[in-house]
N, C-alpha and C positions, 0 to 999 in steps of 0.2 A: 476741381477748380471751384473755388469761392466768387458767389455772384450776390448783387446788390438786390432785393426785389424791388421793384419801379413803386410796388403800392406802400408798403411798411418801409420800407429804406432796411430793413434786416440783412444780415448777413446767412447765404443756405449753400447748400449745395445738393448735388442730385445729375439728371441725364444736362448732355450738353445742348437739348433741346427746350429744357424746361427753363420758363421765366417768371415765375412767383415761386417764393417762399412756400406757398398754400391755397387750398383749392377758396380759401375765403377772400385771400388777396385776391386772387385770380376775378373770382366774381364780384369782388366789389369794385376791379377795376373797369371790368367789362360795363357795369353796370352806368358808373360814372359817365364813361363814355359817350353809351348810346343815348343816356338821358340828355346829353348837351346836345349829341346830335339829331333828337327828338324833337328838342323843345319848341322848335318853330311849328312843325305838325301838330305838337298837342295842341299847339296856342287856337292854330285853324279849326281842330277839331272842336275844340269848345265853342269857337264863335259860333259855328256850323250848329252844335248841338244846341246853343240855346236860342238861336236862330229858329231851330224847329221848333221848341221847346213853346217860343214867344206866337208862332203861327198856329202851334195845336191849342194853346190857350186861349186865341181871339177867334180860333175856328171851331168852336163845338160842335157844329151842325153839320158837318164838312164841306157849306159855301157860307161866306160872309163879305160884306162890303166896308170895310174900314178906313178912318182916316190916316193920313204916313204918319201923323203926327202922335199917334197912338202908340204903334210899332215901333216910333224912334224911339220914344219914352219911357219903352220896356226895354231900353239896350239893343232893339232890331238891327242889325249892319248892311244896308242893303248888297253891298262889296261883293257877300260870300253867301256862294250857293253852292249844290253841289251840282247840278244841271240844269239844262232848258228846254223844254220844248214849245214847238211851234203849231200852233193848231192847222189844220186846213183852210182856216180862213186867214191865216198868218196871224193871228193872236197870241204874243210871247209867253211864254209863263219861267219863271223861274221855282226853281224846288229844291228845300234842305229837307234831301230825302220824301219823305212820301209828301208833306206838305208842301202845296206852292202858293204862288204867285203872280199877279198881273198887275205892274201899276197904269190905275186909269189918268183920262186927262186928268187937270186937278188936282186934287191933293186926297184921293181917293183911292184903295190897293182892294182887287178883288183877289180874295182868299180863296182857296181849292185843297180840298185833301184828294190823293191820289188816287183813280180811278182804276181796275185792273188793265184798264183797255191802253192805259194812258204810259207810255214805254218810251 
């Protein structure tokens, strides 16, 4: 029986299981695929990454006291983190990844790189 392959439009045949022409159709359909169905994760993950990216570059020291208006300036999103935590004293902090964060009153963000103890 003659079948159509969904990627090349080709005319093949073969078992009554099989649905590509070729093992390259095959994978560049798959690939197509999951890329569309990716692309919103990737988008996050870049934010995320340059997010970090923008904290380990205003934090060399690994504490710093910064203005938000710094962080906006370098693309920061506040939006996207990858977690929170909460100190003992209730003091928030947000973290993309090992670097975080604290916005103070004002227009002021106290910076932190990730401490081992800090989970």
């Amino acid at each position: 029986m003659k079948r159509i392959c969904p990627e090349c439009g080709e005319e093949y045949t073969g078992r009554s299981d099989k649905k590509f022409c070729s093992a390259p159709c095959r994978s560049a359909h798959h690939n197509r695929q999951n890329a569309e169905e990716q692309g919103f994760q990737r988008a996050i993950n870049n934010i995320l990454r340059h997010n970090r990216n923008v904290l380990a570059e205003l934090n060399p020291d690994g504490k710093a006291n910064v203005r938000r208006d710094r962080m906006i300036d370098r693309g920061f999103k506040f939006r996207y983190f990858t977690n929170e935590y909460t100190t003992r004293n209730g003091k928030l902090y947000h973290f993309c990844y090992d670097y975080g964060y604290r916005v103070e009153d004002g227009d002021w963000v106290f910076l932190i790189k990730r401490q081992e103890y800090v989970e």
